[in-house]
C-alpha positions as CSV (number, residue, x, y, z in Angstrom):
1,X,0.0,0.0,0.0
2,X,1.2,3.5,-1.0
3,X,2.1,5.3,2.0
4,X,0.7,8.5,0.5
5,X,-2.9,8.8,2.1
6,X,-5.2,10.6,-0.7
7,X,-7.6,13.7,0.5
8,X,-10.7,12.0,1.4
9,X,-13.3,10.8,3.8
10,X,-14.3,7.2,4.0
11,X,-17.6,6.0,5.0
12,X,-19.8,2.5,5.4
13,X,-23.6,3.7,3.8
14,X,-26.6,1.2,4.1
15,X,-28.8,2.0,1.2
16,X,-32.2,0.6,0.9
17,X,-32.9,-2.5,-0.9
18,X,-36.3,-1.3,-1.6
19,X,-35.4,2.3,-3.1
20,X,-32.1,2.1,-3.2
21,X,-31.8,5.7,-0.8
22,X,-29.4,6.5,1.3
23,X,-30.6,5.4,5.2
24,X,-27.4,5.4,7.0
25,X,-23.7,6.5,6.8
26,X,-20.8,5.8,9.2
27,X,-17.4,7.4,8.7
28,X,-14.5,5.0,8.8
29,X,-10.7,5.8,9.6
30,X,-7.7,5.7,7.7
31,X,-6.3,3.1,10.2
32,X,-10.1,1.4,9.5
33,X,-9.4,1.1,5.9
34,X,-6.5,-0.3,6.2
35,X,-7.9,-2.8,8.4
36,X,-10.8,-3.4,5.8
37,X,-8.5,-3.9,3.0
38,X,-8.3,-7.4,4.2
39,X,-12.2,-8.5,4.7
40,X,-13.4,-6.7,1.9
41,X,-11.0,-7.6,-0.9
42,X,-10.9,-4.2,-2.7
43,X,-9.1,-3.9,-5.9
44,X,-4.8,-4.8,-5.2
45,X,-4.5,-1.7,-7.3
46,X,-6.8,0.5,-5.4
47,X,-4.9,0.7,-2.2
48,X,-7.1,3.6,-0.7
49,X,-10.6,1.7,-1.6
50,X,-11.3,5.0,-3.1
51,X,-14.0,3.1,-5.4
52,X,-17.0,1.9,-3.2
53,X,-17.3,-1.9,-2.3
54,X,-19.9,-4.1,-1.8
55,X,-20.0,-5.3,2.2
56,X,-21.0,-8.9,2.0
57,X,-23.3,-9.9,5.1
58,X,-21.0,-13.3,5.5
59,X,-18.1,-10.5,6.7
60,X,-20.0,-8.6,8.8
61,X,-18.9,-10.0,11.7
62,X,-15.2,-9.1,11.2
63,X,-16.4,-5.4,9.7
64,X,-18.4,-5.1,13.1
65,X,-14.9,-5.6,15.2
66,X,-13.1,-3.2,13.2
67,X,-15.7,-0.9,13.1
68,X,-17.9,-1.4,15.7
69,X,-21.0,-0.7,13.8
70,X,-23.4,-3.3,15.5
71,X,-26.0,-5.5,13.7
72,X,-26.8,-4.9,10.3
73,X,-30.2,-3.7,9.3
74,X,-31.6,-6.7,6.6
75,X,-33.7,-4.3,4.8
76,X,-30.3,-2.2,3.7
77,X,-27.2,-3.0,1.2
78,X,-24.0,-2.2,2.8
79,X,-21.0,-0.2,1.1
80,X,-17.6,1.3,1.6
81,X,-17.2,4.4,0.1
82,X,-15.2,7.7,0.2
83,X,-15.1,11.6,-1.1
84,X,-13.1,14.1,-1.6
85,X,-12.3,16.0,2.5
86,X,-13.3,19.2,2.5
């Protein structure tokens, strides 16, 4: 991983898997991503996860311990994503 951390702000969002809206967004660290990198297999040439990822529910449990985000809500699709900081 590139040691140069890119200007931006990562976050888990639940979207509705009825409408597909935005319900809930969590920020997540630098340190966090880092830690992600290995449950949610991003891209090896996206070292930042600047694209968003799908969160599958079989590795919630391990993005729960490095994020501490509690249970997931079933009627939401889970992704990482990020933006530029402001």
């Amino acid at each position: 991983m590139s040691t140069e951390e890119p200007n931006v702000v990562w976050a888990l969002e639940g979207y509705s898997k009825g409408d597909g809206s935005l319900v809930t967004e969590s920020l997540i660290s630098r340190e966090q991503v880092i830690e992600l990198r290995a449950v949610i297999d991003p891209d090896p040439d996206e070292p930042w996860m600047i694209f968003c990822y799908p969160v599958p529910a079989d590795r919630w449990p391990a993005v729960d311990r490095i994020l501490g985000c509690g249970a997931p809500d079933p009627n939401l699709e889970y992704l990482t994503s990020a933006r530029a900081a402001v």
